[in-house]
N, C-alpha and C positions, 0 to 999 in steps of 0.2 A: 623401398616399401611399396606394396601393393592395396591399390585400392579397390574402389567399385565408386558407381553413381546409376542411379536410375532416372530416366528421362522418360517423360509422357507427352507427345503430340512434337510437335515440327518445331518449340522453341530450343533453342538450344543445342540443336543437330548441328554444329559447327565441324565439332572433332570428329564427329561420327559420321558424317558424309566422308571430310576430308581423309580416315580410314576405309571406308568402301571405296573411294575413287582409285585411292591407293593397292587395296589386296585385289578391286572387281573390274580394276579396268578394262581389262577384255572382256566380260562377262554378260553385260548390259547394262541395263537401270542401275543407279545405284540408291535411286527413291523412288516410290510408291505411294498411293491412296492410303495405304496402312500405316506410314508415318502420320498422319493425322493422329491416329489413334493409337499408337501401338506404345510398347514400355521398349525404350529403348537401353540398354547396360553398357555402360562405358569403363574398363578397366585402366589403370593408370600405373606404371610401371615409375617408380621417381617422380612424379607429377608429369610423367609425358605417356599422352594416350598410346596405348599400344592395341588397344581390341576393340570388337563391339561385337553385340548379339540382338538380336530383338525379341520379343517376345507377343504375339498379336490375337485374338480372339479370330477366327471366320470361320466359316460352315459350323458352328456351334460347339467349336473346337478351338482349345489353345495349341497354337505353333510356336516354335523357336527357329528362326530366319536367319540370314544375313551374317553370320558366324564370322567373323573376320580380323585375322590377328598380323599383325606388320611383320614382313618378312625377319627383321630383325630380332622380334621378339616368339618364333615359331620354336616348339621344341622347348618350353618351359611348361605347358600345360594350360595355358590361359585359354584354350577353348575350351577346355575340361571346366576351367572354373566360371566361364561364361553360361556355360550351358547347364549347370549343375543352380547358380544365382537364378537365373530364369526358369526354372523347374521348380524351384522353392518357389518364387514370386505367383508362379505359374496355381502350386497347390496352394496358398495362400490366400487367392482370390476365389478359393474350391474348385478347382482344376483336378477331377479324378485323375484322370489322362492326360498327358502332355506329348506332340506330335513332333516330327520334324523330319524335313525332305531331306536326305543324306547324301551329300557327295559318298564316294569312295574311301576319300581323306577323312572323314570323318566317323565312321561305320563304327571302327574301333573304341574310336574314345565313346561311342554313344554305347556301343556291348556293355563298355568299361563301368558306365555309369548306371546300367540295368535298361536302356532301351532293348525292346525285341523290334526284329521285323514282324510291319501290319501283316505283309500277306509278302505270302515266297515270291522273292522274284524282284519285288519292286522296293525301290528308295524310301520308301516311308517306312519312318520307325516310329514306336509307338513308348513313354515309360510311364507306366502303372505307378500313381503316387509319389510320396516324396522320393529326396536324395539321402545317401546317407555316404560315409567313406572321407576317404581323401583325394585330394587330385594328383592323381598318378596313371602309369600307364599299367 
């Protein structure tokens, strides 16, 4: 069975580091100033974490962060549903726009969900309003 949990600020970041440590080891940080404050989403695959995303307010702008799904669990769609939970949480708190800096690996499933790109050329994509659909490719 699949779940979700939202987290807000630094308590409770247990599982959710220990999956960034895991998907961002070579990558860098795998915390920041914004876990103070940010909503953090934890997906649960059988009661064993498998994902996370974050979702944070800055430049007067909601982002979605940190995208991070365990190797074992890649190719089921759980970053579709992470990022899809945090777009809602995102419009919910009145979020016209919801942002997010896009690897490569990710471009598609954000097309998939109705992100555009902000401006040709560059990693940031932009999605107008809520979600809607299912999580697929």
């Amino acid at each position: 069975m699949i779940s979700t949990r939202l987290f807000q600020g630094r308590d409770n970041l247990s599982h959710i580091l220990d999956i960034r440590k895991e998907v961002l080891a070579d990558k860098g940080e795998i915390t920041d100033i914004y876990d103070d404050f940010a909503i953090n989403a934890l997906l649960y695959d059988d009661d064993v974490p498998a994902g996370t995303a974050r979702l944070l307010f800055k430049e007067g702008r909601f982002f979605i962060d940190m995208v991070c799904v365990k190797n074992q669990f890649k190719g089921l769609y759980y970053e579709d549903l992470l990022i899809r939970l945090l777009v809602r949480k995102a419009v919910s708190m009145g979020a016209e726009k919801t942002y997010m800096e896009a690897g490569e690996d990710l471009v598609e499933i954000l097309e998939n969900i109705g992100f555009k790109r902000e401006t040709k050329g560059e990693n940031l994509m932009v999605k107008v309003g809520d979600v809607g659909g299912s999580c697929s490719s």
